[in-house]
Backbone as CSV, one residue per row, in Angstrom:
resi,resn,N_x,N_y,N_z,CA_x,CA_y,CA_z,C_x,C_y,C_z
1,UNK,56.990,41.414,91.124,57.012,42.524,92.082,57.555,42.027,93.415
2,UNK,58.469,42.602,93.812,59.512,42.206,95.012,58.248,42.336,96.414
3,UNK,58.238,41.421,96.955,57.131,40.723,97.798,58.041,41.805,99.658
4,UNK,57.417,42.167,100.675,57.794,43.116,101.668,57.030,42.345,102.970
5,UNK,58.003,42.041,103.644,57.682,41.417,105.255,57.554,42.584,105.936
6,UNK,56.222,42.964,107.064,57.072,43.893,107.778,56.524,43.660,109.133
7,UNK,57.567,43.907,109.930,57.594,43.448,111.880,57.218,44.652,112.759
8,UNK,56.203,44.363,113.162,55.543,45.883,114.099,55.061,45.525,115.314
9,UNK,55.349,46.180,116.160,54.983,46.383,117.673,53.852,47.259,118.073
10,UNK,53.742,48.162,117.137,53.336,49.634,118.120,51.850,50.021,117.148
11,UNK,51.725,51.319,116.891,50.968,51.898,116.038,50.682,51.665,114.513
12,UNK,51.665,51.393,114.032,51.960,51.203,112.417,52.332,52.557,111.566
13,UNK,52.524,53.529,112.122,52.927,54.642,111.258,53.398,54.781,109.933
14,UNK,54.670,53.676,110.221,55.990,53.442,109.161,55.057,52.585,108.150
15,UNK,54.272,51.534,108.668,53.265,50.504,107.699,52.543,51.001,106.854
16,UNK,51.947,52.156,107.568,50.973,53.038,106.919,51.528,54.027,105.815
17,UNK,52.941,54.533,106.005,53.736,55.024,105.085,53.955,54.471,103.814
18,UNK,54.505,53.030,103.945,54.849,51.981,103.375,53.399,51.955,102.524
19,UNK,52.335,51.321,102.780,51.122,51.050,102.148,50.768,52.181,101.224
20,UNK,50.979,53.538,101.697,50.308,54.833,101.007,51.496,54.817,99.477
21,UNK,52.827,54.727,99.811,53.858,54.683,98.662,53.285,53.829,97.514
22,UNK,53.511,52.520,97.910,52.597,51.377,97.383,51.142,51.750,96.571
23,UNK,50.568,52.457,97.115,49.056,52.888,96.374,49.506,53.617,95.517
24,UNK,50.452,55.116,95.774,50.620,55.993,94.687,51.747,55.594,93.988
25,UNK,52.445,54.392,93.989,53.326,53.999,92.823,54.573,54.415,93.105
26,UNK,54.978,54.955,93.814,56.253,55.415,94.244,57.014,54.037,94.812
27,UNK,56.538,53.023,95.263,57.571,52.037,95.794,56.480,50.949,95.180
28,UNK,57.467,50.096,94.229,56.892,49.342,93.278,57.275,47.607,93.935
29,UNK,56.094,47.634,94.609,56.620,46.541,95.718,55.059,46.311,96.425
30,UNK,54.930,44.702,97.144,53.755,44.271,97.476,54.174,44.030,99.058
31,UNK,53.190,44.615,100.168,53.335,43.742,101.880,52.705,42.608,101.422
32,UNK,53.535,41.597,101.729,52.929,40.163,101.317,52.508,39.503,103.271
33,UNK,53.183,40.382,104.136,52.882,39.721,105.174,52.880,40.940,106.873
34,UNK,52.534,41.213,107.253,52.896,41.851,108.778,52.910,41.019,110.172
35,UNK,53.862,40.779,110.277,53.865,39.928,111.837,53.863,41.116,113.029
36,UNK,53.498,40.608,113.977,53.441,41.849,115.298,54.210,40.978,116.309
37,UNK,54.836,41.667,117.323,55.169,40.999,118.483,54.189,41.119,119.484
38,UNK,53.072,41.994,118.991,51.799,42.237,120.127,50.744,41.904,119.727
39,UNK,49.660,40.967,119.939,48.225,41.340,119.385,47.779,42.132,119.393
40,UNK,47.761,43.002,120.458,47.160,44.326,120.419,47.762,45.895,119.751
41,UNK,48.670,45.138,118.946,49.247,46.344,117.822,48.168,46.774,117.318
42,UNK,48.140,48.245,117.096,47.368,48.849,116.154,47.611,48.832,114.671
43,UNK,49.020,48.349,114.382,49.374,48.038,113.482,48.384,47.004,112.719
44,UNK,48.246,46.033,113.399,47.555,45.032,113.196,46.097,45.548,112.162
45,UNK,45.672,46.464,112.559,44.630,47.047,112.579,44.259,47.711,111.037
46,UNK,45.456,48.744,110.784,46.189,49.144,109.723,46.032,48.108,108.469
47,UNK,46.956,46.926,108.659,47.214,46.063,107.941,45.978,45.014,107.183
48,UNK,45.408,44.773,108.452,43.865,44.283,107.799,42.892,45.510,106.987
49,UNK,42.644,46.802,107.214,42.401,47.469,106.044,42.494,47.213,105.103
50,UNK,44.082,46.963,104.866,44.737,47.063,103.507,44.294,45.642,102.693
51,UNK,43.972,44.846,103.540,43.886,43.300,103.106,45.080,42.910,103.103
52,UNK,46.063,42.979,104.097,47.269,42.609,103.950,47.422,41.491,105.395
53,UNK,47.784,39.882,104.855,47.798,38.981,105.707,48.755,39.412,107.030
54,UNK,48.403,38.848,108.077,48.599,38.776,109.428,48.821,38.291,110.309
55,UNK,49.916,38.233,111.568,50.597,36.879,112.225,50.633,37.504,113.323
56,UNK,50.234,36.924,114.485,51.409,37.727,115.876,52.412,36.629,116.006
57,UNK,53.442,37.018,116.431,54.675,36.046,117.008,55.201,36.961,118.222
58,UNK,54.815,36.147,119.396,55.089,36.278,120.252,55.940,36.230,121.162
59,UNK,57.121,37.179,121.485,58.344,36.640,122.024,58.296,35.660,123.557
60,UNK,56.836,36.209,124.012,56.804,35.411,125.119,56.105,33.914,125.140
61,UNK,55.976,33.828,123.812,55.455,32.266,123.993,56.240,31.697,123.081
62,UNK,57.444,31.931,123.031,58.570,30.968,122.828,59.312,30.665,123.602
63,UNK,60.157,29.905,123.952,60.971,29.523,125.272,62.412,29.943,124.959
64,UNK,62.680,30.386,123.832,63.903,31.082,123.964,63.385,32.073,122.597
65,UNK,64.493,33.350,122.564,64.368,33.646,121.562,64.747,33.128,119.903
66,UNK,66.025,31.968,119.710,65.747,31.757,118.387,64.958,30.929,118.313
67,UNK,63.772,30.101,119.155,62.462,29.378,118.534,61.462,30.927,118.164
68,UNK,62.053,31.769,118.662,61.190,32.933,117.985,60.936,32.873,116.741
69,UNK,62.443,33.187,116.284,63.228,33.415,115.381,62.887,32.510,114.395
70,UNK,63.011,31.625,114.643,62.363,30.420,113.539,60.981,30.220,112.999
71,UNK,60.333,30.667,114.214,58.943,30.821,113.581,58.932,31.906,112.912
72,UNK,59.432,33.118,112.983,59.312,34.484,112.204,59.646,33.799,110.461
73,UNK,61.301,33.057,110.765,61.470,32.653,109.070,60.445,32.325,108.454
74,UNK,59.627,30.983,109.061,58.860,30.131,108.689,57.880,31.036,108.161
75,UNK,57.502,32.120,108.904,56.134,32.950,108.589,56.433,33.711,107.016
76,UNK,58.073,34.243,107.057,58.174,35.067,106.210,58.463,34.267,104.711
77,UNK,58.395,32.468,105.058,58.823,31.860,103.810,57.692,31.579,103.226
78,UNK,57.026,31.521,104.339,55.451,31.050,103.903,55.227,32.096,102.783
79,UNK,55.185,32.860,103.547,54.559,34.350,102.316,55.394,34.412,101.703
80,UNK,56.758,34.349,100.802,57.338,34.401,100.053,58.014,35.771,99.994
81,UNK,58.136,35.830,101.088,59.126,37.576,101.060,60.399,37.348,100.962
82,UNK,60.639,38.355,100.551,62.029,38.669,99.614,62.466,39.951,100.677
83,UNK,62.178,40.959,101.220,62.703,41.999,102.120,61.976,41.920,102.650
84,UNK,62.697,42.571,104.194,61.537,42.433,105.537,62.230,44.424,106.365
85,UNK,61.359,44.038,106.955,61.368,46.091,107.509,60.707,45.721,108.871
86,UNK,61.776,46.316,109.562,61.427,46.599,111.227,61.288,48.155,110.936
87,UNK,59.564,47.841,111.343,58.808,49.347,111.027,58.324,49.302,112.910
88,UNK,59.165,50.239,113.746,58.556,50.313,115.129,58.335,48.429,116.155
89,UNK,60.057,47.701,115.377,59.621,46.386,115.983,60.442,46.399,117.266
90,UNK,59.879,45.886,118.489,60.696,46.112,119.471,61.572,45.716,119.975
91,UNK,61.084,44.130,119.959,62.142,42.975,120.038,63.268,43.180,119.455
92,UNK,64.519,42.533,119.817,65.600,41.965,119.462,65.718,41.187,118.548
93,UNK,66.013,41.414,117.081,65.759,40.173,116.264,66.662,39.076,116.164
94,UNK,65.929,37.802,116.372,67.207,36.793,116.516,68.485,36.838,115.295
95,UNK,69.535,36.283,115.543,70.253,35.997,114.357,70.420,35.635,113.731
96,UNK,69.096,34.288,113.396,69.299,33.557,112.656,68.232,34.410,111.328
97,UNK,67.317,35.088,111.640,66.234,35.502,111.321,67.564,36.444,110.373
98,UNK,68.426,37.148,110.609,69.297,38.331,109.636,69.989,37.154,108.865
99,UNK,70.557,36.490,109.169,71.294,35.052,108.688,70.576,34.755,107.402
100,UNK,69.071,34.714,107.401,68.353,34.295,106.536,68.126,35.343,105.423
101,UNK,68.007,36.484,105.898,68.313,37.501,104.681,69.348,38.693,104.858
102,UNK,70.551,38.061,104.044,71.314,38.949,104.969,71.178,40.218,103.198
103,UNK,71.225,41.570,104.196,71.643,42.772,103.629,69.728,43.002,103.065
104,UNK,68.690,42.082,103.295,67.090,42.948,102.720,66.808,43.010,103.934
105,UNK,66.742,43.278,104.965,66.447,43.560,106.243,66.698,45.278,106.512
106,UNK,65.574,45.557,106.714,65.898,47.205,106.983,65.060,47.273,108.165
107,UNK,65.863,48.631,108.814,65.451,49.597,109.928,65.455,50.638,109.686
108,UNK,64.261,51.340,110.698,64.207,52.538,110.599,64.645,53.382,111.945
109,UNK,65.349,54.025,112.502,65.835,54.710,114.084,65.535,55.911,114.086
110,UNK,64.829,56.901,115.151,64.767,58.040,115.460,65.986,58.670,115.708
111,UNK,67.084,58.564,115.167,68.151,59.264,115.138,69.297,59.292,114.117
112,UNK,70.102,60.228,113.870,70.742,59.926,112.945,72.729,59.276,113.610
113,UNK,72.140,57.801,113.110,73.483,56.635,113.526,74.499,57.718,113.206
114,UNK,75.679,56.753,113.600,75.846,55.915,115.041,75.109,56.642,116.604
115,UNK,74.864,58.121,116.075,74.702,58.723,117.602,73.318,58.343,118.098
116,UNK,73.109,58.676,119.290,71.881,57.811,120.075,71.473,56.401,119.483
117,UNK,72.467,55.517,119.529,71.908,54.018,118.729,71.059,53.271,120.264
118,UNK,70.616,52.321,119.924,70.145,51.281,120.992,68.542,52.032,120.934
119,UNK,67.435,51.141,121.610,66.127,51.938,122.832,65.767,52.014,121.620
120,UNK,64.285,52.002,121.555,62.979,52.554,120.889,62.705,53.985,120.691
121,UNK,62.047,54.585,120.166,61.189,55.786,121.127,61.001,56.189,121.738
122,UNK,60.561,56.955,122.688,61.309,58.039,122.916,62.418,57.824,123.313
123,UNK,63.518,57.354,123.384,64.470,57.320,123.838,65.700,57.962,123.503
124,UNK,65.873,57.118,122.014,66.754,58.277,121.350,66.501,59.956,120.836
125,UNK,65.480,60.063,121.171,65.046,61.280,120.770,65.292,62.013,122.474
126,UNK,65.264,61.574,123.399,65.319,62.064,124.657,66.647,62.616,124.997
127,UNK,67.351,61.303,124.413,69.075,61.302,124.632,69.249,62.839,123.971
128,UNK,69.090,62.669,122.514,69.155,63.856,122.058,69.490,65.220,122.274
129,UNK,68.000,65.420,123.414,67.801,67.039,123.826,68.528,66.834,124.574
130,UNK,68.872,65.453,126.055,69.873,65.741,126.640,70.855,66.488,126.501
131,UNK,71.806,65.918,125.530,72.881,66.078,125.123,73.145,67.496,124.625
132,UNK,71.919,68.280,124.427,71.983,69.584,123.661,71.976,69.476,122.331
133,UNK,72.170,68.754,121.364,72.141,68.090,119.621,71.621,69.577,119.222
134,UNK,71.905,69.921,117.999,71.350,71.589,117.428,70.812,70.709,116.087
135,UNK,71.127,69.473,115.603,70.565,68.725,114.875,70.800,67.099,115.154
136,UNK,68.781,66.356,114.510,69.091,65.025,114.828,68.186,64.847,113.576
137,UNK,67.666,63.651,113.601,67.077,62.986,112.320,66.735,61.753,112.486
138,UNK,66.531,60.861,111.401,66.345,59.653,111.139,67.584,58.768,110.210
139,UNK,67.378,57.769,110.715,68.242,56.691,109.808,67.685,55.004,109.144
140,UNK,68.141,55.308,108.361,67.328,53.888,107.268,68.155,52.888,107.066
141,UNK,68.452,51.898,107.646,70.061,51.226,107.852,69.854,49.736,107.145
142,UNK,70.630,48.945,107.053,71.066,47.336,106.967,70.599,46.950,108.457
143,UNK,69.982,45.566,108.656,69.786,44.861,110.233,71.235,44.123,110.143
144,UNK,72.126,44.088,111.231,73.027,43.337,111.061,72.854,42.934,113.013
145,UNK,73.756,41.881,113.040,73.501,41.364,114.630,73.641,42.280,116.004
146,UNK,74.607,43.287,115.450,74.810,44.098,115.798,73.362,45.123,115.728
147,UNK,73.021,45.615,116.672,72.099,46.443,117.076,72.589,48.181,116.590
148,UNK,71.955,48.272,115.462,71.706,49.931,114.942,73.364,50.001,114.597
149,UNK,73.655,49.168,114.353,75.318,48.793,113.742,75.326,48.628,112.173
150,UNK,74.083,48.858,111.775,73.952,47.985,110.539,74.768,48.938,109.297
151,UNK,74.804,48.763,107.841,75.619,49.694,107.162,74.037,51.129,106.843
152,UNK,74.386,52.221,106.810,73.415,53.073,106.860,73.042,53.574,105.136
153,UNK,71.900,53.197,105.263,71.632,53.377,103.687,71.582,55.274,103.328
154,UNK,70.301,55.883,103.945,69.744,57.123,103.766,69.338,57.483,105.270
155,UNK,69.622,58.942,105.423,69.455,59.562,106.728,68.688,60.919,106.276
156,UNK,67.867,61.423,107.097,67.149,63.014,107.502,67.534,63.420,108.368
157,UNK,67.750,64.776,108.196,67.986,65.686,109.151,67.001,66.331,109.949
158,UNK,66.992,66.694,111.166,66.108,67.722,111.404,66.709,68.632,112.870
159,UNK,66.188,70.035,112.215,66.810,70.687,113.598,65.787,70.492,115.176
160,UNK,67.187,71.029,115.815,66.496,70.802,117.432,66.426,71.991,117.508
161,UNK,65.382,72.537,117.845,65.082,74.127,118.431,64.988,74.086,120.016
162,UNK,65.172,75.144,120.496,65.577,75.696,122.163,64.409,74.941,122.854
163,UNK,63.032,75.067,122.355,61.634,75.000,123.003,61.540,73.501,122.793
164,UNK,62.212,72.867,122.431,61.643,71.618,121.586,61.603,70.801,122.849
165,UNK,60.163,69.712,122.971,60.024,69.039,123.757,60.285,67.467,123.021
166,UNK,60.343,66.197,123.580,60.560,65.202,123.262,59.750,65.037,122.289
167,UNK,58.223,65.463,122.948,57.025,65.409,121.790,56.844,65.806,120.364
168,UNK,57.418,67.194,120.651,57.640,67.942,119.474,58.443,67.669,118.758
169,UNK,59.889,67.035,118.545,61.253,66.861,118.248,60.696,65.437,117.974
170,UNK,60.118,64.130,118.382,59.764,63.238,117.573,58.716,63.263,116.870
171,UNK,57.979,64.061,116.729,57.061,64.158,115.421,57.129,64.785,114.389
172,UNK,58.466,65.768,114.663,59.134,66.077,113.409,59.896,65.233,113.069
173,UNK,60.841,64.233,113.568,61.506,62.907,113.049,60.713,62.134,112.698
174,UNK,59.447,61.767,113.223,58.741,60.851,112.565,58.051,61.458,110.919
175,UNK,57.463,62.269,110.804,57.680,62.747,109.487,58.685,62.625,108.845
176,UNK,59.464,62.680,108.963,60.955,62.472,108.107,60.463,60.932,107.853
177,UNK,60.739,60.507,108.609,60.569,58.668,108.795,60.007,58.248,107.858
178,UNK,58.364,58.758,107.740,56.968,58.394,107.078,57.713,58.425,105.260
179,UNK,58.960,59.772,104.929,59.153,59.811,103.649,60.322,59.198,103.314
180,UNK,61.098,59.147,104.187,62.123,58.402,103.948,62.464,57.131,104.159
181,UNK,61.482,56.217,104.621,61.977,54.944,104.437,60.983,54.455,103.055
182,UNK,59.706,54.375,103.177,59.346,54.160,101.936,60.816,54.663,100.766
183,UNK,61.040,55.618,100.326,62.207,56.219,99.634,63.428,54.999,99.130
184,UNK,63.638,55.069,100.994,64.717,54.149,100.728,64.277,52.547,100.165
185,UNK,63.033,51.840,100.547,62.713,50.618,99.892,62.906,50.672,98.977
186,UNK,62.201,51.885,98.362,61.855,51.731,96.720,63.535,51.300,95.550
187,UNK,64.684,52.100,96.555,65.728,51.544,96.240,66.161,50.344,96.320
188,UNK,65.654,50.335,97.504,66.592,48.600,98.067,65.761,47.053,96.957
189,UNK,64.458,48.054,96.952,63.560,46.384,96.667,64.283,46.616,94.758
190,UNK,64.453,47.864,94.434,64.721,47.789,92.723,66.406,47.298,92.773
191,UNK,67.087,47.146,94.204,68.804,46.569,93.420,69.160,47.283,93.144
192,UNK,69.344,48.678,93.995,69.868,49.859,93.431,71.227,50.186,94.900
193,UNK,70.612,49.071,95.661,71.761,49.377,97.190,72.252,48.254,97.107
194,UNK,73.856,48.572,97.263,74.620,47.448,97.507,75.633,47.918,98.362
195,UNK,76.281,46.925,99.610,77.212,47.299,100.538,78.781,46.440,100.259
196,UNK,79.422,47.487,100.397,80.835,47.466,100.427,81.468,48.001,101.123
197,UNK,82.467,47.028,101.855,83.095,47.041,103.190,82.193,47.952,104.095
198,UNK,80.897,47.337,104.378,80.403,48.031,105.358,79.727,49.280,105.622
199,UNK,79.713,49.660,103.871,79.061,50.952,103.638,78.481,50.938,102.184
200,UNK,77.157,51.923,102.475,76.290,51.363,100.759,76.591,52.193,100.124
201,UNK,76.478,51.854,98.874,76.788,52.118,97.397,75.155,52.207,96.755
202,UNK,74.510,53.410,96.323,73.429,53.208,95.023,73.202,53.611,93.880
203,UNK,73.303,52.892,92.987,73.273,53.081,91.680,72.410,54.477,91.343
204,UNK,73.036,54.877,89.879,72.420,55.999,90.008,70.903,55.400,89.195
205,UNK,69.577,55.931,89.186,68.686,55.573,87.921,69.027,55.056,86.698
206,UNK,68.553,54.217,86.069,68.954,54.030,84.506,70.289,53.440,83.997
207,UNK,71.176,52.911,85.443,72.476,52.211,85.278,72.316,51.193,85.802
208,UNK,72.767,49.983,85.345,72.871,48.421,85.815,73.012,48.559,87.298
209,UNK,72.622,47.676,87.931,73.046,47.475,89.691,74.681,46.586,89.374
């Protein structure tokens, strides 16, 4: 069973998504590890429920970021992961850290790439209403060094209505989020996504990868 790193900052929403798939069989796959960039993630919190081991790595108590970076590998070799998921991670991930698995590294963005790329929460969802958008969504991508550059696996849609506040407009993207990245693992961890020239390809069910 394909072993799942996952890197959290914040609440754990996406973790908690991830874990619930996992229980009802829909994503046939184990969290073998959760690192935080915060101790005080709630994520953290989440994860010990589950009995699922636990790390903080701290960007500020490294002296640069790839000694970050190195300790993150180290953490994720330890546990023997095979894919890793920036579920709400905030940091910048070093390059050596994508280097090490290149193309099982996934993200999840409150928007649907390339548009509003870069920023966390609320952010791209802010840009959004700026802009007037009549539709935005989520995106489930490749980590590549490039920031929200990555090749885009699966995207959701969702409309922007007139009234819609930042609040409102990301908690309908985050629902999307909660079903669609689990979704998309369940592909990635079975070898069903593969990228060519920069854009994925997935097998259909029941055909060789």
């Amino acid at each position: 069973m394909p072993i799942i790193g996952v890197l959290v900052s914040g609440r754990g929403s996406n973790l908690e998504a991830i874990l619930r798939a996992i229980e009802a069989g829909t994503l046939h796959a184990r969290v073998g590890l959760v690192i935080s960039s915060r101790a005080d993630a709630p994520a953290l919190d989440i994860a010990a429920r589950s009995c699922v081991p636990t790390c903080v790595i701290a960007p500020k108590a490294y002296a640069s970021r790839a000694e970050g970076g190195q300790a993150i590998i180290a953490a994720l070799r330890e546990a023997d992961v095979e894919y890793v998921v920036l579920a709400g991670y905030k940091p910048i991930l070093d390059g050596a850290v994508i280097r090490a698995y290149p193309d099982h590294i996934v993200n999840v963005h409150p928007s649907l790439l390339p548009a509003f790329a870069g920023g966390m929460a609320p952010r791209p969802q802010t840009e959004a209403l700026e802009a007037g958008v009549k539709i935005s969504g989520c995106t489930v991508h490749f980590v590549t060094e490039a920031v929200d550059a990555g090749p885009i696996i699966a995207q959701a849609a969702v409309p922007v209505y007139d009234d819609d506040t930042v609040e409102s407009l990301s908690a309908r993207i985050l629902e999307q989020e909660h079903r669609l990245l689990p979704e998309t693992l369940a592909l990635v961890t079975a070898g069903r996504v593969r990228v060519e020239d920069k854009r994925t390809r997935i097998t259909p069910a029941g055909k060789n990868a």
